[in-house]
N, C-alpha and C positions, 0 to 999 in steps of 0.2 A: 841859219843862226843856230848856236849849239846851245843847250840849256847852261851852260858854263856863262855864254855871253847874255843871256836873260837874264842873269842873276840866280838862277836855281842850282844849290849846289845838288852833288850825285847823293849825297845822305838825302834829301828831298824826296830825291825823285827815288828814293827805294822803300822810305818809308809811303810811299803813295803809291806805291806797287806792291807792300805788304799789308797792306791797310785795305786794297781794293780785291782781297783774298774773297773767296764766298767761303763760310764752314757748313757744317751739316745741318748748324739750324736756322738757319737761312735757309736752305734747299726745303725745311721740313716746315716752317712756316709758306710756304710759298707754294706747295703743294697742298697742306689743309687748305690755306685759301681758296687755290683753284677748284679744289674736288668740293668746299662748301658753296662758290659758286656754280659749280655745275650741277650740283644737287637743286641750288636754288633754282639755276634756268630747263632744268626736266619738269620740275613741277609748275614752271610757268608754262611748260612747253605744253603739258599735259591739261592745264585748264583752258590755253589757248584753242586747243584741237576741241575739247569738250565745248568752246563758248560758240567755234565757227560750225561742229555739226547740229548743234540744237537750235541755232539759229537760221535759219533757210535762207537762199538767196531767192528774192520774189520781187524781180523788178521786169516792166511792160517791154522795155528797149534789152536786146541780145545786145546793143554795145555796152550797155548798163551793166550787164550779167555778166559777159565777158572780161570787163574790167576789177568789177569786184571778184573776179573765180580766179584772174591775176593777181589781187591786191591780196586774197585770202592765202593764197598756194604761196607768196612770197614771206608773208608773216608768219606764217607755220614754217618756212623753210630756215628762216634765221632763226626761230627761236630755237629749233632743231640743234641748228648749226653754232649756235652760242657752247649748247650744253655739248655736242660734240668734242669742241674746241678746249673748254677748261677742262670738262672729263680727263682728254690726250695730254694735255701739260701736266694735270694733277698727275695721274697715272706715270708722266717722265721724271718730273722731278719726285717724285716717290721712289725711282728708281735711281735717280743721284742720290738722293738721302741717302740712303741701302749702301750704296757703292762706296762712297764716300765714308760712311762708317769705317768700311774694309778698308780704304785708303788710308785712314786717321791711325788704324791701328798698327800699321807698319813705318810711319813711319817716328823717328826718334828725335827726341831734342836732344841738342847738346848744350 
């Protein structure tokens, strides 16, 4: 079925491909976001790791221990693994912004 027989004429369907354009400040909002979430999950990361060493594991049963020394090393790993995660996005799209500027400037309206 062509978008002709949908009823979607071709001016439609280009304004909805010019529309669905990204510009620089899109990229540059998208990036402060990520890197202020990553900021936020270091320092969750960081009270995290400070709450499981000053708290001792002190249980009678090794499967007891075992499970929470699993449960502990998984929680530190994701919260690790969060701020890793936005860090590397903030930091990409940082680098579209940048790039992007340089795109913006060559090229010309008519």
């Amino acid at each position: 079925m062509t978008s002709s027989e949908r009823g979607i004429s071709n001016e439609t369907t280009v304004e909805i491909k010019e529309t669905a354009k990204k510009g620089p400040l899109s990229f540059l909002s998208g990036a402060l976001t990520s890197l202020l979430l990553g900021w936020i999950s270091f320092i969750l990361s960081e009270k995290v790791v400070i709450y499981f060493s000053t708290h001792s594991l002190e249980y009678s049963s090794s499967i007891a221990t075992s499970i929470a020394s699993g449960f502990k090393t998984l929680v530190i790993g994701m919260t690790f693994l969060a701020t890793f995660t936005f860090l590397f996005i903030g930091i990409g799209l940082t680098i579209v912004f940048i790039r992007s500027l340089f795109a913006a400037k060559g090229v010309q309206v008519d």
